[in-house]
ZAMARGU-4260 file (C-alpha; in steps of 0.2 Angstrom, whole numbers, plus 5000, padded with zeros to 4 digits):
<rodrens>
0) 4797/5020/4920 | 4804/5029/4933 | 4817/5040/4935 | 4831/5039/4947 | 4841/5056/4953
5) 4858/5059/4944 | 4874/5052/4950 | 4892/5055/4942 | 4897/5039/4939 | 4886/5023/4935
10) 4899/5006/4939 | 4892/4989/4931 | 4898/4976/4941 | 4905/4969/4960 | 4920/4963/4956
15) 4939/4969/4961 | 4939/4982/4947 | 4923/4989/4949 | 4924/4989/4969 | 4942/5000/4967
20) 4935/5010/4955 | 4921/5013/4968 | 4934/5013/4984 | 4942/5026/4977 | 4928/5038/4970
25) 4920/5036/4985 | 4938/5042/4993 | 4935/5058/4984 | 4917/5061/4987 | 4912/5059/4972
30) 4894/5050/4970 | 4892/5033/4960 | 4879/5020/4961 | 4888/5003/4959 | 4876/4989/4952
35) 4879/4970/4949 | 4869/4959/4942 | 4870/4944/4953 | 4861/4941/4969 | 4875/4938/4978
40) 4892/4941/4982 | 4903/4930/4970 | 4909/4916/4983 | 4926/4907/4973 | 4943/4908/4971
45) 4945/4913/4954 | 4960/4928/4957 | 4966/4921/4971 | 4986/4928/4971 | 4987/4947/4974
50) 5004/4953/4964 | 5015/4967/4975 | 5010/4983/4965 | 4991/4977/4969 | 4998/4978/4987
55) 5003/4993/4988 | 4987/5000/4980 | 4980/4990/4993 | 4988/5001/5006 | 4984/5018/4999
60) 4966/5014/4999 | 4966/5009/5019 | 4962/4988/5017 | 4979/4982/5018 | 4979/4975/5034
65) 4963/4965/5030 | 4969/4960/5016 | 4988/4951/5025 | 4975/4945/5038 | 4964/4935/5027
70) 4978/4927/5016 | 4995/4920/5015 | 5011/4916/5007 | 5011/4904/4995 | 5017/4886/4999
75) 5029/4881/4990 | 5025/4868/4975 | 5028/4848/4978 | 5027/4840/4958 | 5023/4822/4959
80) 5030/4810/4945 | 5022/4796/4939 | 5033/4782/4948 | 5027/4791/4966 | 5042/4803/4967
85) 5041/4820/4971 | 5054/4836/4969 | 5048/4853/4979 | 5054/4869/4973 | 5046/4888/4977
90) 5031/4894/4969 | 5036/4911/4966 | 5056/4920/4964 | 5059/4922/4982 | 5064/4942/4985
95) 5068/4950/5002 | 5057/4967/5004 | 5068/4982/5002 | 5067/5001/5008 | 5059/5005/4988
100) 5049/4988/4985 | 5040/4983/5004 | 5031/4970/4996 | 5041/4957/4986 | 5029/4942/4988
105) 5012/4938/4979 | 5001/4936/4992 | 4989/4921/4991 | 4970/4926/4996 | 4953/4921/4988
110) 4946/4931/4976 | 4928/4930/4988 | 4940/4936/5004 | 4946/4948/4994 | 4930/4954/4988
115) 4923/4955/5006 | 4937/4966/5012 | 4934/4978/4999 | 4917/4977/5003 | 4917/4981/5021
120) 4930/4995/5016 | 4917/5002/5006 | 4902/5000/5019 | 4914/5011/5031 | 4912/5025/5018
125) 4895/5026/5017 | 4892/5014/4999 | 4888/4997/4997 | 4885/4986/4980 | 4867/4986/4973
130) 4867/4966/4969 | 4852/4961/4961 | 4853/4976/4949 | 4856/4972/4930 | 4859/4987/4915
135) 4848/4984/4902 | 4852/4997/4890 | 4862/5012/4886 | 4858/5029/4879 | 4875/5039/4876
140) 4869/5060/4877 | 4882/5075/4875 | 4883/5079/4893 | 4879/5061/4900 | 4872/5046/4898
145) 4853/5038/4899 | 4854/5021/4908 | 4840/5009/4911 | 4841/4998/4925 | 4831/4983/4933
150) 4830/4975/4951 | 4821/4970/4964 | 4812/4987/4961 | 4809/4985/4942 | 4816/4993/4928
155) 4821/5014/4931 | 4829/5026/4922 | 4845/5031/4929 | 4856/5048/4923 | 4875/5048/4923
160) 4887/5056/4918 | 4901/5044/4917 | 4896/5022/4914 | 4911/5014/4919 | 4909/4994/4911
165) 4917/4983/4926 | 4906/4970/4918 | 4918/4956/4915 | 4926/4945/4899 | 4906/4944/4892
170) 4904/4961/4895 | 4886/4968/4890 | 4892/4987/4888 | 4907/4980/4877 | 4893/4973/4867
175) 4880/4985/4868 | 4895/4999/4860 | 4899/4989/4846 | 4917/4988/4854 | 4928/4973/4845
180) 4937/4961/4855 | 4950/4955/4844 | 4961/4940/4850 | 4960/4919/4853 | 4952/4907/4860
185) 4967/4896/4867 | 4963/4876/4865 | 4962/4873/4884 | 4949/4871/4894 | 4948/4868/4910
190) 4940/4866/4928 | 4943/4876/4945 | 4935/4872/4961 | 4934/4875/4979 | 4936/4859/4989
195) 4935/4850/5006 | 4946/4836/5005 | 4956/4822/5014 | 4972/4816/5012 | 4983/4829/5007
200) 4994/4840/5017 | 4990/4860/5016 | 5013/4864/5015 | 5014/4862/5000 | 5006/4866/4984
205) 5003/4847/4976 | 5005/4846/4956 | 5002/4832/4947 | 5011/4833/4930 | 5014/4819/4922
210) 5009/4814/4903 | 4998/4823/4893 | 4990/4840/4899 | 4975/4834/4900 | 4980/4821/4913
215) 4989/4835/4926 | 4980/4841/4941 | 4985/4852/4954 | 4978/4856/4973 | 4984/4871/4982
220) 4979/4875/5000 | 4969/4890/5000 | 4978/4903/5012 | 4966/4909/5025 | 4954/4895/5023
225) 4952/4876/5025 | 4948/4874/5009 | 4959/4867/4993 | 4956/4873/4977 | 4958/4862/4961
230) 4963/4866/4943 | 4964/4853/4931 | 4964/4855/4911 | 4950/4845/4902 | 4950/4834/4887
235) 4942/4840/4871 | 4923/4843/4875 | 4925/4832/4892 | 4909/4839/4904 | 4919/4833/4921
240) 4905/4827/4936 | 4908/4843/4948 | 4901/4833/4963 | 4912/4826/4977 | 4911/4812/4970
245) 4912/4814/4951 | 4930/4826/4957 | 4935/4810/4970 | 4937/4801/4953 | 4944/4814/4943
250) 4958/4817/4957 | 4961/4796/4958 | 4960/4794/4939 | 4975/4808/4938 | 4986/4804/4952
255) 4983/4785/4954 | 4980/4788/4973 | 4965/4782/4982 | 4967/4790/4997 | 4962/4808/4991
260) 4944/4813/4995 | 4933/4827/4991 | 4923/4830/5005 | 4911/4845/4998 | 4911/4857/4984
265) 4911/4876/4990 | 4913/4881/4971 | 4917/4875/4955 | 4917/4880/4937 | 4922/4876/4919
270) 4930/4888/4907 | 4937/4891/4891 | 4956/4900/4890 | 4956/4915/4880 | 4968/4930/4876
275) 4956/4946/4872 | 4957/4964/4870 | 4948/4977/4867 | 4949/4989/4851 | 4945/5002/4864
280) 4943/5008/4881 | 4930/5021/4880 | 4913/5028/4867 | 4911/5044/4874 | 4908/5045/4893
285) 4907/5024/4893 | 4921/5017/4898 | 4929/4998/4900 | 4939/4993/4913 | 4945/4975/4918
290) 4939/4958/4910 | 4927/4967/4900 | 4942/4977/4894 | 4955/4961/4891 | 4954/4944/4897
295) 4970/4933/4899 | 4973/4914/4904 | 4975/4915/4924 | 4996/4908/4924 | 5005/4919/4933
300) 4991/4927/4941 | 4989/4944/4931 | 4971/4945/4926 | 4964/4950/4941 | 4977/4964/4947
305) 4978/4970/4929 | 4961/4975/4932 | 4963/4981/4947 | 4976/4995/4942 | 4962/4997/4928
310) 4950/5003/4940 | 4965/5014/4952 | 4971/5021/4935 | 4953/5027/4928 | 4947/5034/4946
315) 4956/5049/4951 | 4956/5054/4934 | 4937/5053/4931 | 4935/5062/4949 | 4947/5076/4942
320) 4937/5079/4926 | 4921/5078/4938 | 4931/5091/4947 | 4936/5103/4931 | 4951/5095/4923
325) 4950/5095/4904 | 4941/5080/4897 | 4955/5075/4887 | 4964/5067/4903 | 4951/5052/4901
330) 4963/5050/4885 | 4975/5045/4895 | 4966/5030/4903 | 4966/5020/4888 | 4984/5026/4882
335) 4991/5022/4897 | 4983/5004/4901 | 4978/4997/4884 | 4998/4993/4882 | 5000/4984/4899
340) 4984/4973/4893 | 4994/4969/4877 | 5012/4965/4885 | 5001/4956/4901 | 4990/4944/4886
345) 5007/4938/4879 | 5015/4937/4897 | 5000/4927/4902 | 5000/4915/4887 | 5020/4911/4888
350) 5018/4905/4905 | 5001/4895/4900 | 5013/4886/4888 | 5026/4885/4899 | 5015/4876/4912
355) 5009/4865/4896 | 5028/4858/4898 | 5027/4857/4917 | 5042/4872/4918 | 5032/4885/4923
360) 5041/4897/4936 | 5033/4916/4941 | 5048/4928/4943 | 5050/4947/4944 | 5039/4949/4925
365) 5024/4944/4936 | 5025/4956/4951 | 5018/4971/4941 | 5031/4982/4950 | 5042/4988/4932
370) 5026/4992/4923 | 5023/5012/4920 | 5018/5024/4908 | 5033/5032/4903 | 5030/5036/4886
375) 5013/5044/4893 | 5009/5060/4888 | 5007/5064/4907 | 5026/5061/4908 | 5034/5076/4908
380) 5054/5077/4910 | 5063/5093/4908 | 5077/5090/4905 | 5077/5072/4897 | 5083/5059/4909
385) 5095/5048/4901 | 5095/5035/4916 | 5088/5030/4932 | 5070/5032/4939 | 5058/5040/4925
390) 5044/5049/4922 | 5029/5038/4920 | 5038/5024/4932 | 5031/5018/4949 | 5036/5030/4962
395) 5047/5020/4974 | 5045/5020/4995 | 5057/5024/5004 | 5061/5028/5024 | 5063/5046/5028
400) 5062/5057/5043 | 5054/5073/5048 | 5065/5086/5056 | 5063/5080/5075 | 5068/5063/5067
405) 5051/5056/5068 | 5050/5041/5056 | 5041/5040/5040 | 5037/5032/5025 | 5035/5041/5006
410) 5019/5028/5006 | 5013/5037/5019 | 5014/5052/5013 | 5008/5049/4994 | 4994/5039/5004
415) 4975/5051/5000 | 4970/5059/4987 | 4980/5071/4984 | 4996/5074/4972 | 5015/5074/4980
420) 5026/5087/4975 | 5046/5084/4981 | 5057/5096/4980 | 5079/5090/4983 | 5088/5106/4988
425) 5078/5118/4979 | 5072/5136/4987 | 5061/5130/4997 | 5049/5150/4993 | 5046/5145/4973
430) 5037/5128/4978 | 5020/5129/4971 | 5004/5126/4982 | 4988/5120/4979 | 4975/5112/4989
435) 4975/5096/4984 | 4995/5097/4983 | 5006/5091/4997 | 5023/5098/4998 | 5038/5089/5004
440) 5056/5095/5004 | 5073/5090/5006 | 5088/5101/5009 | 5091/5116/5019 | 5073/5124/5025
445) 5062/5109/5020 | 5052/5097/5033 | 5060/5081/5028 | 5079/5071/5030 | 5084/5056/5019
450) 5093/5051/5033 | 5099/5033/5026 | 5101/5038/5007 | 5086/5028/5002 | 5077/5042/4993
455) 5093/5048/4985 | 5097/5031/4979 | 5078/5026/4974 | 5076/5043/4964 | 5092/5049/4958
460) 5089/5068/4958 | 5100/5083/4956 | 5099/5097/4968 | 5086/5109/4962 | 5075/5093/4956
465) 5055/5092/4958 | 5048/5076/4955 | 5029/5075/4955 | 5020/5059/4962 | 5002/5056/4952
470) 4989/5051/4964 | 4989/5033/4959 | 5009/5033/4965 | 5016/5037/4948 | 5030/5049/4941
475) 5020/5061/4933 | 5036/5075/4932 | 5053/5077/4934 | 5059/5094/4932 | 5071/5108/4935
480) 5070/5120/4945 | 5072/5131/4929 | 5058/5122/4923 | 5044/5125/4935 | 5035/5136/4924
485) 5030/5118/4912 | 5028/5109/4930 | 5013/5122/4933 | 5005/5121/4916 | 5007/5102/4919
490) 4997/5103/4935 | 4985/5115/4927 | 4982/5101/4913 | 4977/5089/4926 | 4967/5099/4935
495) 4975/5103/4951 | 4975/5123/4951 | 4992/5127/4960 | 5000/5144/4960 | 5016/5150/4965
500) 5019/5165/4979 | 5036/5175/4970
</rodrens>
């Protein structure tokens, strides 16, 4: 068997989570090998809305752009009613951006367009995906872990010193660890394909929802594409034709219309709902992240972002203890995330039954954007706040301006890999420093003017205040000035080794 060199960090499988966990090591120069099973990149729609947080994590890692380019808004959604009738009615809340939230919208793109642009963002960093290449086996060691790999090559040994399981809701390194994965399978199964047809518009999302569950069926447009792609429950142990034809006759049979046809089938598949998740995110240096961590029912459009804030969550953490940090801060991975699984599962299976009764309707809950850690132990608040933003919470944008009123963005400057440290009329001397800390200040002798009140009203801090912006774009601290001594022994926790000049 041969034996491959060592790498810091092996990622099993090409999806979303396992390509942003790669993005963002690869960010930070850290070296991965990233392996997926399948000889080819996925080509479905599966996760095909992309929730506002998951933008936003799309713009700090730099494939934003090509993300809005190869998707869409969502149409809205036309229900039909069995005597021919129709009402339209949006898909989605409909929300204005604002100076702290600039992306207010899900945005409609196919999981395999998706997966491309991460892909190309990845080969411009030097990396690309191993496809073909399968874990067959796993042997956890004190200061790493043995992993046996086959491809195209054959089967070698390959050392790491972190596994990250990306692996999906059948995971293999769940399995292989022994890790339960408590929860239900939820009565309804169902089919999804990507479709040529002919005969319905692409303005409007068509839903078919009269009578029993089993008898609704929906066509959406496929933002970016010509495509439509078709969800439809199934019947007891029904094993629907997936042909053109076979979903020509499904299509007729459910909507009484004959003048619908599927022209080609791009992709389709059949599955079973379930709401799962994992006793545990990590054995060791072996870690879960995404569908092999929790998997959900796809209403309202939370299983594939979830995991995608899995992966941004888990990476700079892992590069940190690469780095030095104490070990301990791969605690908080699971700390942190575990508990959004949990509240996303029931969020996921109210709107499942919701859409059982046709009243399905995706407002704020679905956006990801008031999710946070702030009962985290890498929440620090000195004093306690009583009310407004928090420690732990999603660090809000906001327009600023440097001194020469040149315009920025807090986006921009969080955007890296770096920690934000911002200080709000303190002295601008005891700031701390630290390489891989960027200083920003407000106030007499800083470099930055809220010259609209945005940051004041998005952050609410007295003067002397330092808030501390995670790399992920998280509160990590609020504190003080009084209180900057527990401010450097938080950064010295997390591995960023910052000292002040007094």
């Amino acid at each position: 068997m041969l034996m491959n060199k060592e790498v810091d960090v092996l990622i099993c499988g090409a999806g979303p989570t396992g390509l942003t966990l790669a993005l963002v090591l690869a960010q930070r120069g850290v070296s991965f090998r990233l392996i997926e099973k399948m000889e080819a990149a996925f080509h479905g729609s599966r996760g095909k809305g992309l929730q506002p947080r998951t933008l936003e994590i799309f713009e700090d890692v730099g494939i934003l752009e090509k993300i809005m380019a190869a998707g869409g808004p969502y149409p809205p959604q036309r229900e039909y009613q069995d005597d021919g009738s129709w009402r339209d009615s949006p898909t989605a809340e409909q929300r204005a951006p604002t100076a702290s939230e600039p992306y207010s919208m899900p945005w409609m793109v196919p999981q395999f367009s998706t997966e491309a642009a991460m892909r190309a963002k990845l080969g411009e960093l030097g990396h690309q995906v191993e496809f073909g290449c399968e874990l067959i086996g796993l042997e956890p060691q004190a200061q790493g872990v043995n992993a046996r790999v086959t491809g195209q090559d054959g089967e070698h040994l390959l050392r790491a010193r972190y596994v990250v399981a990306a692996d999906g809701g059948r995971s293999f390194v769940r399995s292989l660890l022994e890790i339960d994965f408590p929860g239900k399978t939820l009565g309804v199964r169902a089919v999804v394909a990507d479709v040529s047809l002919q005969g319905l518009s692409r303005d409007v999302w068509h839903r078919f929802s009269g009578g029993a569950q089993e008898r609704q069926i929906a066509l959406c447009p496929l933002a970016g594409t010509d495509l439509f792609q078709l969800q439809a429950a199934l019947a007891g142990d029904e094993q629907p034709d997936l042909s053109a034809d076979g979903l020509t006759r499904m299509v007729s049979e459910r909507t009484g219309r004959t003048d619908i046809a599927i022209v080609a089938v791009q992709w389709a598949s059949v599955f079973q709902m379930h709401a799962r998740l994992a006793q545990r995110y990590r054995v060791g240096r072996v870690l879960l992240a995404g569908d092999a961590a929790h998997v959900h029912p796809p209403t309202g459009g939370q299983g594939l972002n979830t995991s995608v804030q899995d992966a941004y969550n888990l990476a700079w953490k892992l590069a940190a203890v690469l780095a030095g940090a104490e070990e301990t801060l791969l605690d908080t991975y699971e700390e942190e995330r575990r508990p959004i699984a949990a509240s996303m599962l029931g969020l996921s299976t109210r709107l499942l039954d919701e859409a059982r009764r046709g009243e399905m309707r995706r407002g704020r809950e679905v956006q990801q954007l008031d999710l946070g850690y702030p009962g985290s132990s890498l929440a620090l608040e000195m004093p306690v706040r009583r009310q407004g933003l928090m420690a732990g919470d999603r660090a809000p944008d906001a327009p600023v301006a440097t001194l020469s009123g040149a315009p920025r963005r807090l986006f921009e400057l969080f955007r890296g890999t770096h920690w934000t440290l911002i200080g709000f009329h303190v002295q601008p001397a005891r700031a701390p420093q630290a390489d891989d800390l960027q200083v920003h200040l407000f106030g007499p002798g800083g470099n930055l003017a809220d010259v609209s009140g945005h940051f004041r009203d998005a952050y609410g801090l007295e003067n002397g205040d330092w808030v501390l912006v995670r790399p992920d774009g998280y509160i990590g601290a609020i504190v003080a000035s009084d209180n900057l001594e527990a401010l450097m022994n938080y950064l010295q926790r997390a591995g960023v080794s910052a000292h002040r000049e007094e």
